[in-house]
C-alpha positions, 0 to 999 in steps of 0.5 A: 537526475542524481544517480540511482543506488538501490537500498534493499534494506530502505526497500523492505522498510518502505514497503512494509509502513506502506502495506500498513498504511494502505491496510489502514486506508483499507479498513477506515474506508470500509468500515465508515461505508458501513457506519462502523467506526469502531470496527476500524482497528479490527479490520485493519488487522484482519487487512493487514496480517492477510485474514481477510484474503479479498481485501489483501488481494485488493491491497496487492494490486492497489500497491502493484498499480502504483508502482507501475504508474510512479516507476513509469514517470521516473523513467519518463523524467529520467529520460528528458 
């Protein structure tokens, strides 16, 4: 594998439009759970600028398990 070069820049970018991504999967979810499909904007909103602070949390770990699990596999990959 190329070597690696951390970007922090291409880092927080990344991060960002994913926090935004996963709140807006977040709030299409829970809101056609609830057979509201026009709360969907409202609630990702609510999701995404931390209002709603569960569901945050809930987004936090989400995000913190996938980066375990693709971190894990780099290394794994990296080490064969």
């Amino acid at each position: 594998m190329p070597k690696f070069s951390f970007n922090l820049g291409s880092f927080i970018v990344n991060l960002t439009i994913g926090w935004f991504f996963m709140s807006f999967l977040q709030a299409a979810v829970s809101a056609l759970r609830a057979g509201t499909r026009g709360d969907i904007i409202p609630r990702f909103k609510t999701i995404a600028f931390f209002h709603d602070r569960p569901a945050a949390i809930l987004n936090i770990a989400i995000m913190a398990g996938i980066w375990v699990v693709t971190t894990t596999l780099w290394f794994m990959l990296k080490r064969r």
